[in-house]
N, CA, C and O atoms as CSV, one atom per row, in Angstrom:
chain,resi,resn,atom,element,x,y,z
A,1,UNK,N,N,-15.668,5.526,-22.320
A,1,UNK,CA,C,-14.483,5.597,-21.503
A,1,UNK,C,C,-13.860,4.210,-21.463
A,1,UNK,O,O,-14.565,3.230,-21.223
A,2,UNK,N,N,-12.593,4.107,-21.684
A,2,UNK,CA,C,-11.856,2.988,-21.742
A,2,UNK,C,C,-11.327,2.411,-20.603
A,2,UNK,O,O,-10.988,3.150,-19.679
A,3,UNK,N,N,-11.162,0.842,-20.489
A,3,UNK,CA,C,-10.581,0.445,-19.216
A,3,UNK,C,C,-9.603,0.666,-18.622
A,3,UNK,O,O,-9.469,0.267,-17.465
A,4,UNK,N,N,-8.485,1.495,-19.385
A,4,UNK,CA,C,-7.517,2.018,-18.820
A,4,UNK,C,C,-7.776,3.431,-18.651
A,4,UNK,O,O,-6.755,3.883,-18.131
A,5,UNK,N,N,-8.563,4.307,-18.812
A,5,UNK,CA,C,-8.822,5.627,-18.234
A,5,UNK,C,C,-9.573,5.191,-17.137
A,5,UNK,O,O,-8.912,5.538,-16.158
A,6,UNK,N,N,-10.605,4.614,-16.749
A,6,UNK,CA,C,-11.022,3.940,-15.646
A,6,UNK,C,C,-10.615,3.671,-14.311
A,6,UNK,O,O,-10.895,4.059,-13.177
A,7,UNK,N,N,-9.732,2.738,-14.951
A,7,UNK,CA,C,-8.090,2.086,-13.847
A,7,UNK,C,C,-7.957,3.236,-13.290
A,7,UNK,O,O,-8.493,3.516,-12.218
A,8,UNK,N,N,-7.261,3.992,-13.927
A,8,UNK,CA,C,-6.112,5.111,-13.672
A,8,UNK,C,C,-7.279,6.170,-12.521
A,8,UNK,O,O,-6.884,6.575,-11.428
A,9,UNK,N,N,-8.521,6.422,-12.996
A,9,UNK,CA,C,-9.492,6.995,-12.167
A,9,UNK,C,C,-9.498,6.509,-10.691
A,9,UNK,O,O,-9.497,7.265,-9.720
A,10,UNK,N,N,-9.505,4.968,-10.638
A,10,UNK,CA,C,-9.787,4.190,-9.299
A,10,UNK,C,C,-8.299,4.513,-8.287
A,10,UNK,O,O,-8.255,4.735,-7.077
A,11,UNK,N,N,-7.124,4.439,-9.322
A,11,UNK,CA,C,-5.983,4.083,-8.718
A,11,UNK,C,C,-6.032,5.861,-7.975
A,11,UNK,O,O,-6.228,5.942,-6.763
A,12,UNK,N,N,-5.835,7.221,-8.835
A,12,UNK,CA,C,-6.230,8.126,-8.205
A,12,UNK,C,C,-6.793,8.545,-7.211
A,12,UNK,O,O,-6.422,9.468,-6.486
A,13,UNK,N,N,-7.949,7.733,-7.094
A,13,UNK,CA,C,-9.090,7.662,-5.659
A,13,UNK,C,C,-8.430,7.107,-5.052
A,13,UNK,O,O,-7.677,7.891,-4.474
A,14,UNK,N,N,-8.202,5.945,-4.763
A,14,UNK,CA,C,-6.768,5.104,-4.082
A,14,UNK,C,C,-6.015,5.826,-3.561
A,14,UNK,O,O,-5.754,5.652,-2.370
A,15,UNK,N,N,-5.433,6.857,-4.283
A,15,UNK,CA,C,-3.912,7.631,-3.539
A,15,UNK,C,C,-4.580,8.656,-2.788
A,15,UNK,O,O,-4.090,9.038,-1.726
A,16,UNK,N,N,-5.681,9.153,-3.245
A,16,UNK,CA,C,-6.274,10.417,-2.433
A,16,UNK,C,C,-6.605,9.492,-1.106
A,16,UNK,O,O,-5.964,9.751,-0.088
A,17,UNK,N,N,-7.459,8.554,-1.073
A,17,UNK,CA,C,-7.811,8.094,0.354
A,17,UNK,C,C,-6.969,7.852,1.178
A,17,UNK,O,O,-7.076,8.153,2.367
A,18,UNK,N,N,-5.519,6.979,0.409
A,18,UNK,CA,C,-4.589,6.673,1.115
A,18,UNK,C,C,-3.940,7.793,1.888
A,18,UNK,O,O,-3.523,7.609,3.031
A,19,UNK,N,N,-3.865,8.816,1.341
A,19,UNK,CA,C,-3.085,10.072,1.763
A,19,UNK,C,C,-3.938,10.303,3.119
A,19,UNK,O,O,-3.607,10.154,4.295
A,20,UNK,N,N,-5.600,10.875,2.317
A,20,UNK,CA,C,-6.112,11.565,3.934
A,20,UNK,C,C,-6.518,10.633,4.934
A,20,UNK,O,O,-6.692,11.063,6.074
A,21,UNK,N,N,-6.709,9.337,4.669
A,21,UNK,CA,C,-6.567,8.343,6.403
A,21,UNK,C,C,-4.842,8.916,6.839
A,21,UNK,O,O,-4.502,9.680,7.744
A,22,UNK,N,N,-4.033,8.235,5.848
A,22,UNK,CA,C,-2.536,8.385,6.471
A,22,UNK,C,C,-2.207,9.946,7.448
A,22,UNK,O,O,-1.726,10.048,8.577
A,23,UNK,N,N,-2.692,11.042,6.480
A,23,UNK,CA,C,-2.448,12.165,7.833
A,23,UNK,C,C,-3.432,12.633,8.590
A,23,UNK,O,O,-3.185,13.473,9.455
A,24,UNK,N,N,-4.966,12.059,8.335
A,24,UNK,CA,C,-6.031,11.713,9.800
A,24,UNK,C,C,-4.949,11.193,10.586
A,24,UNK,O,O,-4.367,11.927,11.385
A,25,UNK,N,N,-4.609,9.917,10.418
A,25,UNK,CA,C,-4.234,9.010,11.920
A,25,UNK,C,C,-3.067,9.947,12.392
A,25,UNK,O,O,-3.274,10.233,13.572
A,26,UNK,N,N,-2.013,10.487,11.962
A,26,UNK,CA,C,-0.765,11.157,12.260
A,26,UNK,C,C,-1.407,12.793,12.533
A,26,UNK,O,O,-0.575,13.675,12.744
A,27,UNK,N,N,-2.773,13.135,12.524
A,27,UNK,CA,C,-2.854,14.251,13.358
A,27,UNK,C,C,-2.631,15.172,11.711
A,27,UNK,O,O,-2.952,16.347,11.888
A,28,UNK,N,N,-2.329,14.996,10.730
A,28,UNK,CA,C,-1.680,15.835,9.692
A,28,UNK,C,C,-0.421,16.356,9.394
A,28,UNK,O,O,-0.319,17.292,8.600
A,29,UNK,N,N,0.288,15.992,9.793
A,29,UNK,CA,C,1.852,16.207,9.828
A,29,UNK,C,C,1.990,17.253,10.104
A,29,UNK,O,O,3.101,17.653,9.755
A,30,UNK,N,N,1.256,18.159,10.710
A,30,UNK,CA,C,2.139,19.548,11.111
A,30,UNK,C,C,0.867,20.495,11.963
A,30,UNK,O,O,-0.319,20.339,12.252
A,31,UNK,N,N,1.905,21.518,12.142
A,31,UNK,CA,C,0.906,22.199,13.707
A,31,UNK,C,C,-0.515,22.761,13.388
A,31,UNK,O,O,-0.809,22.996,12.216
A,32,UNK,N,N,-1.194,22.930,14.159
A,32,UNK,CA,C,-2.425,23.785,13.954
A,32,UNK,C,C,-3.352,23.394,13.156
A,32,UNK,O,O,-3.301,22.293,12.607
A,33,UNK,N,N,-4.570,24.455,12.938
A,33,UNK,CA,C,-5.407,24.034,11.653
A,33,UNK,C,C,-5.042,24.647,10.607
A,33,UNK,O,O,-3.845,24.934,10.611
A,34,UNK,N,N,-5.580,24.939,9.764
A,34,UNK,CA,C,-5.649,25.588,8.453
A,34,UNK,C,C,-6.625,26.706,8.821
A,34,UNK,O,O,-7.679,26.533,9.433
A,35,UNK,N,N,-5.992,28.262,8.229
A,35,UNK,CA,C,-6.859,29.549,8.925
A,35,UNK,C,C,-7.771,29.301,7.301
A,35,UNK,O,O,-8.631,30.182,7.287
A,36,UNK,N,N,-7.859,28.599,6.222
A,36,UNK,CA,C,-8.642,27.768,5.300
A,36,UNK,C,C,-9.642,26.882,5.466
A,36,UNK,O,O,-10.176,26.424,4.456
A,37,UNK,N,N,-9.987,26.562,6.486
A,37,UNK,CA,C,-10.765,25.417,6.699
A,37,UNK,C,C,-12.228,25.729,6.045
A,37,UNK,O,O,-12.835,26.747,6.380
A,38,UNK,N,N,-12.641,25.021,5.316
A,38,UNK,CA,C,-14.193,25.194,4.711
A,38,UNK,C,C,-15.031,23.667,4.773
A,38,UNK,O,O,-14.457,22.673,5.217
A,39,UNK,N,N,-16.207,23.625,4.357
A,39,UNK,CA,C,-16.928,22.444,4.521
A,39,UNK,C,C,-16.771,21.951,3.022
A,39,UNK,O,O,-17.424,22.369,2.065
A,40,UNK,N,N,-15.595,20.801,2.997
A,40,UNK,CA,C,-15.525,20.703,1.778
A,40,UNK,C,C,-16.399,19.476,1.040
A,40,UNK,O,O,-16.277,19.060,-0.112
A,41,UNK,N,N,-17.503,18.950,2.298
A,41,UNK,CA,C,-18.612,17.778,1.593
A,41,UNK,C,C,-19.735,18.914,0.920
A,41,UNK,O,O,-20.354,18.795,-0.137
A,42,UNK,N,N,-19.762,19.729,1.627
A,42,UNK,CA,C,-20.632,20.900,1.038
A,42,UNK,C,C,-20.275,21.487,0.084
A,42,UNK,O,O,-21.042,22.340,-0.362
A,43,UNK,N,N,-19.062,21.267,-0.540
A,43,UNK,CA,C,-18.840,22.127,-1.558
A,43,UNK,C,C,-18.707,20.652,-2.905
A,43,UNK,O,O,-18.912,20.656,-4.119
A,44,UNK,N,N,-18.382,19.822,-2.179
A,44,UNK,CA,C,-18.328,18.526,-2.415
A,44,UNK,C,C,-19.943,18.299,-3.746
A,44,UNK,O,O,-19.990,18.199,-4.972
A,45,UNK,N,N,-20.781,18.303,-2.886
A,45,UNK,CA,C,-22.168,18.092,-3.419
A,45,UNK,C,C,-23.013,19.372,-4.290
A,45,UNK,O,O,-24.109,19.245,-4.836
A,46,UNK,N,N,-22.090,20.732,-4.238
A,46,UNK,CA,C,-22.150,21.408,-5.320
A,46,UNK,C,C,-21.976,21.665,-6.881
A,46,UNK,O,O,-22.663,22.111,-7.800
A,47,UNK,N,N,-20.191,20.948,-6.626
A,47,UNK,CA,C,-19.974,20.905,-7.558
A,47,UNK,C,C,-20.415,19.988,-9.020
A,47,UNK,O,O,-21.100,18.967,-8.975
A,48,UNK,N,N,-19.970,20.477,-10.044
A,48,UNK,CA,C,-20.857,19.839,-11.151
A,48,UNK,C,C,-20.287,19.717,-12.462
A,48,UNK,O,O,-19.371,20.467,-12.798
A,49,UNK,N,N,-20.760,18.813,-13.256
A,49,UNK,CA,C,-20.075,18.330,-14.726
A,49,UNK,C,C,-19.947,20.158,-15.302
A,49,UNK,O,O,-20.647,21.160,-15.157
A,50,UNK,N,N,-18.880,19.892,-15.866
A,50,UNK,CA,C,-18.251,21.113,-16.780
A,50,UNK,C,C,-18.045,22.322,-16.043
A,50,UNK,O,O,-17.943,23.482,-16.442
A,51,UNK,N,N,-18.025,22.084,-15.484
A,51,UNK,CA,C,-17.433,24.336,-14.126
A,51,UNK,C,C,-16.425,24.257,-14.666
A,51,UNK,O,O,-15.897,23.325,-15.274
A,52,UNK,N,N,-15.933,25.855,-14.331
A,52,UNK,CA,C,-14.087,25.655,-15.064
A,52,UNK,C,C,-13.605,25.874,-13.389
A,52,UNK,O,O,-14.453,25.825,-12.498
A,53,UNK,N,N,-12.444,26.068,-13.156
A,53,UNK,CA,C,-11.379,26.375,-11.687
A,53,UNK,C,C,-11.993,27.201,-11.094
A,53,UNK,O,O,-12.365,26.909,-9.958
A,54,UNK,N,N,-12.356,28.675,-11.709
A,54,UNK,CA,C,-13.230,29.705,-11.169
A,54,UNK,C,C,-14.317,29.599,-10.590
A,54,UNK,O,O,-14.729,30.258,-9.635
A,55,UNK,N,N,-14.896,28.635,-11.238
A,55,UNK,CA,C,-16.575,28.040,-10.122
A,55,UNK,C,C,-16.522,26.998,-9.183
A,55,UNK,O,O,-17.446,26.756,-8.405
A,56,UNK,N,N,-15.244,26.243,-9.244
A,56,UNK,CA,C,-14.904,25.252,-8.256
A,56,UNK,C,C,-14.579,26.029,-6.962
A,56,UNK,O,O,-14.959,25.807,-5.812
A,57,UNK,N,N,-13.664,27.135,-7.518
A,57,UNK,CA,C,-12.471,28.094,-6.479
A,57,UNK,C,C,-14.128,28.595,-5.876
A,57,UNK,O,O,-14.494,28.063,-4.828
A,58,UNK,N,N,-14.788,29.297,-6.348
A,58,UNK,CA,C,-15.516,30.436,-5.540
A,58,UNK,C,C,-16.349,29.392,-4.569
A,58,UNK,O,O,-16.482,29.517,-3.351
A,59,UNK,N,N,-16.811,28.462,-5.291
A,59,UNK,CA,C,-18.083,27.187,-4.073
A,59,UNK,C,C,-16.900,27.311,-3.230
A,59,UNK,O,O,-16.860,28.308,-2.508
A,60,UNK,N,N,-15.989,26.537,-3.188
A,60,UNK,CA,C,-14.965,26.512,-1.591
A,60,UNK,C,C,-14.690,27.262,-1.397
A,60,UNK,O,O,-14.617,27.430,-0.180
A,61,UNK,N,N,-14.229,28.556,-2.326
A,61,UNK,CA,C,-14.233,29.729,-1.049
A,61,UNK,C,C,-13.009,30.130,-1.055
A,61,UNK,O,O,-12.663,31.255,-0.694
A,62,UNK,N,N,-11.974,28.921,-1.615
A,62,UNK,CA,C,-10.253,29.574,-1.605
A,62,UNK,C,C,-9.670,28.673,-3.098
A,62,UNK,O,O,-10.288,28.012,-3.933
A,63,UNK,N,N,-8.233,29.011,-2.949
A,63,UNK,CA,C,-7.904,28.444,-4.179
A,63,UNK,C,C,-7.351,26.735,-3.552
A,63,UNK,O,O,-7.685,26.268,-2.462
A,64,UNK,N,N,-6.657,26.202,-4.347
A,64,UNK,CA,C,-6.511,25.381,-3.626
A,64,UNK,C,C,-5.114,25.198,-2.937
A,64,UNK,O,O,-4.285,26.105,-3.008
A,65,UNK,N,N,-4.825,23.918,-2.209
A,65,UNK,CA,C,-3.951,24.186,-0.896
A,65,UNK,C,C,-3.291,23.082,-0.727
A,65,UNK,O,O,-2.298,23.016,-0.002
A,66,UNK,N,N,-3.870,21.898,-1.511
A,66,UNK,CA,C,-3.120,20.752,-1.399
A,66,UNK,C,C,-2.493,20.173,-2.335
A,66,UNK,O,O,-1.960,19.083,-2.124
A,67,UNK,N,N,-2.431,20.773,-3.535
A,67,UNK,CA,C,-1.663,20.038,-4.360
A,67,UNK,C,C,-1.792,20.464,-5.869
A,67,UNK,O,O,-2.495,21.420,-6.198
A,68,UNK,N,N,-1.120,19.751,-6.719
A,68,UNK,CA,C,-2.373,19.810,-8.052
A,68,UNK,C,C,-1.222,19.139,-8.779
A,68,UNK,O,O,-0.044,19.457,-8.617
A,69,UNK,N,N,-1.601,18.304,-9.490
A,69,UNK,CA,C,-0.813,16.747,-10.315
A,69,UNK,C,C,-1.721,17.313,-11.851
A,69,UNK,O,O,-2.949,17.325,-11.762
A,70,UNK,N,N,-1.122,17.727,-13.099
A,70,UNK,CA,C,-0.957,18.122,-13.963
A,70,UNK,C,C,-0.370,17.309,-15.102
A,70,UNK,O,O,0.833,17.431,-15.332
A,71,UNK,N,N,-1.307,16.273,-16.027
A,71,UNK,CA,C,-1.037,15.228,-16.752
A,71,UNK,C,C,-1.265,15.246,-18.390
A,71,UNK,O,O,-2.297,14.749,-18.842
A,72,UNK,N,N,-0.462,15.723,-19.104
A,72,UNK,CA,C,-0.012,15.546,-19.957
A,72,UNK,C,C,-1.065,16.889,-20.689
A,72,UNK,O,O,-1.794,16.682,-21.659
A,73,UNK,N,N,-0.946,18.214,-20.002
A,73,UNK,CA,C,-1.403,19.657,-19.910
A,73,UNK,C,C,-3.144,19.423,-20.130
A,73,UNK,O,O,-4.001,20.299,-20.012
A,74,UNK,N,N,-3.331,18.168,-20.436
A,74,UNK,CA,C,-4.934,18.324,-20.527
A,74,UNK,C,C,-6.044,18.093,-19.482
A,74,UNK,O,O,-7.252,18.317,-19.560
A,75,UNK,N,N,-5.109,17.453,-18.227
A,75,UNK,CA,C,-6.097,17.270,-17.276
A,75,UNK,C,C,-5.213,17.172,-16.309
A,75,UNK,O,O,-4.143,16.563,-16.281
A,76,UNK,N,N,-5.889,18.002,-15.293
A,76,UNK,CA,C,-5.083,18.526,-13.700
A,76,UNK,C,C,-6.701,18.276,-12.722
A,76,UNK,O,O,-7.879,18.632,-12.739
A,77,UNK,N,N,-5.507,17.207,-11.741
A,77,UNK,CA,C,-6.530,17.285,-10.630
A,77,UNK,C,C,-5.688,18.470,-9.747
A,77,UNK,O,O,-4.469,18.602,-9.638
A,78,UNK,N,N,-6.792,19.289,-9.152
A,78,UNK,CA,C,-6.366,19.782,-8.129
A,78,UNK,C,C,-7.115,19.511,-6.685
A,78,UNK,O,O,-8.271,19.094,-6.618
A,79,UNK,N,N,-6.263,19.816,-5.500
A,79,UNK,CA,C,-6.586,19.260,-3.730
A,79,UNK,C,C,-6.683,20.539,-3.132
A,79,UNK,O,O,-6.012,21.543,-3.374
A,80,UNK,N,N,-7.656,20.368,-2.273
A,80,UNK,CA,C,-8.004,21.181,-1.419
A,80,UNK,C,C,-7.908,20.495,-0.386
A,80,UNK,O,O,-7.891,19.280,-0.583
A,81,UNK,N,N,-7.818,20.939,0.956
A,81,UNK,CA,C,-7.602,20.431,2.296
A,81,UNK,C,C,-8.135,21.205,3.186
A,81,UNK,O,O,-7.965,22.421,3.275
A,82,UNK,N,N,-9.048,20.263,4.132
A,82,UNK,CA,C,-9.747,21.747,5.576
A,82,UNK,C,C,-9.326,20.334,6.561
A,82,UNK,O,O,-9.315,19.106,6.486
A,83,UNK,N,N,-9.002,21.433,7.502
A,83,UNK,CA,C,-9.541,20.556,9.153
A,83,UNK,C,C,-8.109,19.837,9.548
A,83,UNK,O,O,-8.290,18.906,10.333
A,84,UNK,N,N,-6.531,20.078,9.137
A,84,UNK,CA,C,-5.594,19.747,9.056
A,84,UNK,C,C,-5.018,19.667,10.556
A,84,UNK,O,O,-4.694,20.698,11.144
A,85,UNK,N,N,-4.922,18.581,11.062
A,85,UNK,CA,C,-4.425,18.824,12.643
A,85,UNK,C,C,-5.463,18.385,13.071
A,85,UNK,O,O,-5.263,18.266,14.280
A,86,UNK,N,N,-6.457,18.063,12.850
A,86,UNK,CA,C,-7.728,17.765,13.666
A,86,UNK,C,C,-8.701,16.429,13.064
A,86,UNK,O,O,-8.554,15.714,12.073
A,87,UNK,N,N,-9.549,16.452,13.939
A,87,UNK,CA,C,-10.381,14.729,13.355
A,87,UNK,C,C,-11.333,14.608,12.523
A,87,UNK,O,O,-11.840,13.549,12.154
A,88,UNK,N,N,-11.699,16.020,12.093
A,88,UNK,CA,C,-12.328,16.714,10.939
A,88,UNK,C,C,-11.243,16.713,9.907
A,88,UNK,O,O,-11.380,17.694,9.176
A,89,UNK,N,N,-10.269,16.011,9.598
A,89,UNK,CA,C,-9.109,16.379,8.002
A,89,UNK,C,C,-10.017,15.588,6.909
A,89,UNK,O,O,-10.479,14.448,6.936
A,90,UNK,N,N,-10.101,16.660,5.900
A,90,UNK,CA,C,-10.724,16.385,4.879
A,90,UNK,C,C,-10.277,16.957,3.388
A,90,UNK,O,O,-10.218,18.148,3.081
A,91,UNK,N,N,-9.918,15.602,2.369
A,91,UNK,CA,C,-9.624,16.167,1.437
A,91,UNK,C,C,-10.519,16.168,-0.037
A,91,UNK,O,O,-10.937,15.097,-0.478
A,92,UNK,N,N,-10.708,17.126,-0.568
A,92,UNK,CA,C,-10.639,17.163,-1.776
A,92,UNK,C,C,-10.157,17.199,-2.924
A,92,UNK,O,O,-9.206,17.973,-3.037
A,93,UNK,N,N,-10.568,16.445,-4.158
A,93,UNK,CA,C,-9.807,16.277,-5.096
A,93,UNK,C,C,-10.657,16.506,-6.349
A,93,UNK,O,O,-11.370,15.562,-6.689
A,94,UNK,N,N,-10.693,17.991,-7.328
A,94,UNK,CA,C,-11.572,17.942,-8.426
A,94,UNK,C,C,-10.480,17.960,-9.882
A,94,UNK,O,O,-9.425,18.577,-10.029
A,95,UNK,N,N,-10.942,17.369,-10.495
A,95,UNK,CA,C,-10.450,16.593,-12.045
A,95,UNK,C,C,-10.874,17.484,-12.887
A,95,UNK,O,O,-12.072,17.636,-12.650
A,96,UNK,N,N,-10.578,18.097,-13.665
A,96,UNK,CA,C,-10.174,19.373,-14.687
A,96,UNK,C,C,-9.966,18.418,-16.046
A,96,UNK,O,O,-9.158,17.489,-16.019
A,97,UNK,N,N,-10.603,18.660,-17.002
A,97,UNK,CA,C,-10.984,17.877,-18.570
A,97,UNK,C,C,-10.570,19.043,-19.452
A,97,UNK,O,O,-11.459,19.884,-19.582
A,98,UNK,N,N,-9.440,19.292,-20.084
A,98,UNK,CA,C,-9.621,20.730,-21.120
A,98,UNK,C,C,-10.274,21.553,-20.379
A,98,UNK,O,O,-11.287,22.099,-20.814
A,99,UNK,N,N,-9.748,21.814,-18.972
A,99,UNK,CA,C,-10.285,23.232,-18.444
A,99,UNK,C,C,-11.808,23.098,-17.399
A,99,UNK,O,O,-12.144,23.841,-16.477
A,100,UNK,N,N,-12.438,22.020,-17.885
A,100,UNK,CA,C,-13.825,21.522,-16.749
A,100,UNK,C,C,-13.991,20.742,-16.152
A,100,UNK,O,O,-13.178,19.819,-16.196
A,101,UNK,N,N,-14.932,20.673,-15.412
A,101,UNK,CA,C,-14.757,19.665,-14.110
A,101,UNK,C,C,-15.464,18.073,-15.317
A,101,UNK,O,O,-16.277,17.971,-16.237
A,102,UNK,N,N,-14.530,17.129,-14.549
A,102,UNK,CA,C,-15.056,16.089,-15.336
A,102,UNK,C,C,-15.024,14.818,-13.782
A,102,UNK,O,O,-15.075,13.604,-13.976
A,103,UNK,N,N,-14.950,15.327,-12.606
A,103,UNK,CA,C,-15.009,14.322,-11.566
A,103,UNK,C,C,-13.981,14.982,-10.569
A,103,UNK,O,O,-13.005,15.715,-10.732
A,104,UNK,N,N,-14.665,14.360,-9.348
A,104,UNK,CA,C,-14.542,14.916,-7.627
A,104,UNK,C,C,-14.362,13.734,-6.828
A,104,UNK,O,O,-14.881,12.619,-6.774
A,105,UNK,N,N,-13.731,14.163,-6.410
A,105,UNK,CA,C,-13.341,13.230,-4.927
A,105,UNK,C,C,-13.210,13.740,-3.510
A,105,UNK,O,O,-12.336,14.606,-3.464
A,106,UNK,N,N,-13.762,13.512,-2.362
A,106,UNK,CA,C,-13.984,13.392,-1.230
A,106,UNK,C,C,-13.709,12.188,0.033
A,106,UNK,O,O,-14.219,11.071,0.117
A,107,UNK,N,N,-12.774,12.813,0.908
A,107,UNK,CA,C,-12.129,11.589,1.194
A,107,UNK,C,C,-12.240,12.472,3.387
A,107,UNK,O,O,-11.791,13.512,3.867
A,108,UNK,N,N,-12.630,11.914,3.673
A,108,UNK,CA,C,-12.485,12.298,5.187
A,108,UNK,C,C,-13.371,12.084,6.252
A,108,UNK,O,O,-14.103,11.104,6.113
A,109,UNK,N,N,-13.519,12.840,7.436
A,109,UNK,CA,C,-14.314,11.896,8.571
A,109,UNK,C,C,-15.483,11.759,9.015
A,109,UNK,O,O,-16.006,11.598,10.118
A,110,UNK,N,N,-15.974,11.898,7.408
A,110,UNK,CA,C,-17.461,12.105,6.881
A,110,UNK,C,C,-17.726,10.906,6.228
A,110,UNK,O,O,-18.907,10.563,6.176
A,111,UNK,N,N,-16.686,10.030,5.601
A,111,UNK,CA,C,-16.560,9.275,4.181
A,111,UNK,C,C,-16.265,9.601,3.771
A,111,UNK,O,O,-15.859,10.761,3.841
A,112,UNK,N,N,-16.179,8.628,2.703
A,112,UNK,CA,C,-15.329,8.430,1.067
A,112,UNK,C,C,-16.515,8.929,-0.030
A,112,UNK,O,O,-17.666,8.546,0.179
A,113,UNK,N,N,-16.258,9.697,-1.080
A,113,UNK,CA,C,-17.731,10.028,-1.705
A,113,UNK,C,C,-17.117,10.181,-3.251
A,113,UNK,O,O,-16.393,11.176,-3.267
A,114,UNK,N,N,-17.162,9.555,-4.501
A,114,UNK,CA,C,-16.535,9.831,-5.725
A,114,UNK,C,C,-17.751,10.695,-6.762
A,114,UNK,O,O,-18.861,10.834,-6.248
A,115,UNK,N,N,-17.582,11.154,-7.919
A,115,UNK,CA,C,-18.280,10.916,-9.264
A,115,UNK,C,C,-17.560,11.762,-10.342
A,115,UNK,O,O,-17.134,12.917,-10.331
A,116,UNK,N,N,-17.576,10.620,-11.434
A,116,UNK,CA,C,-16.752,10.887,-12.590
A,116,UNK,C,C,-17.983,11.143,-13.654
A,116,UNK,O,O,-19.027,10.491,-13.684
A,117,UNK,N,N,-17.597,12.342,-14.603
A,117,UNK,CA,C,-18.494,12.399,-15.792
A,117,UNK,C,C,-18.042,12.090,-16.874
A,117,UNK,O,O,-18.757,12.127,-17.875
């Protein structure tokens, strides 16, 4: 793995953390919880090198809810989000390689938790 796929890995983790402190402290920008909420450190420490979307989706339980950034059709992180409105906000972020998991991110009021394969 090269120092600029690397970078670009850290800077990623970077924007994910930045995001879920920024709408921890602001409560989450909007009302209520999520009728979604799952334990996403638990699904966090499931997941594993090469799953495709389908084995990520079923460990959490839903599809995802927060996002999904789609880079140059070969690799999509997608976000999941539980606990929105509350001091439990927690996000996830799993990294998609040609279709498999190739790295996860965990960001909320549990800690910060990474691993890239």
């Amino acid at each position: 793995m090269g120092k600029t796929h690397s970078r670009r890995r850290v800077i990623a983790f970077l924007a994910v953390s930045a995001t879920a402190l920024g709408l921890s402290a602001c409560g989450g920008g909007g009302g209520g919880s999520d009728s979604a909420d799952g334990d996403l450190y638990a699904a966090f420490d499931k997941i594993d090198q090469g799953m495709s979307y389908e084995q990520v989706r079923d460990i959490i339980g839903f599809d995802y809810n927060a996002g999904k950034d789609d880079f140059r059709g070969t690799r999509i992180d997608y976000k999941w989000e539980s606990g929105k409105g509350s001091s439990q906000y927690t996000v996830l972020s799993v990294t998609l390689d040609n279709g498999r998991t190739s790295g996860k991110i965990v960001v909320g009021y549990k800690g910060n938790n990474s691993k890239f394969w």
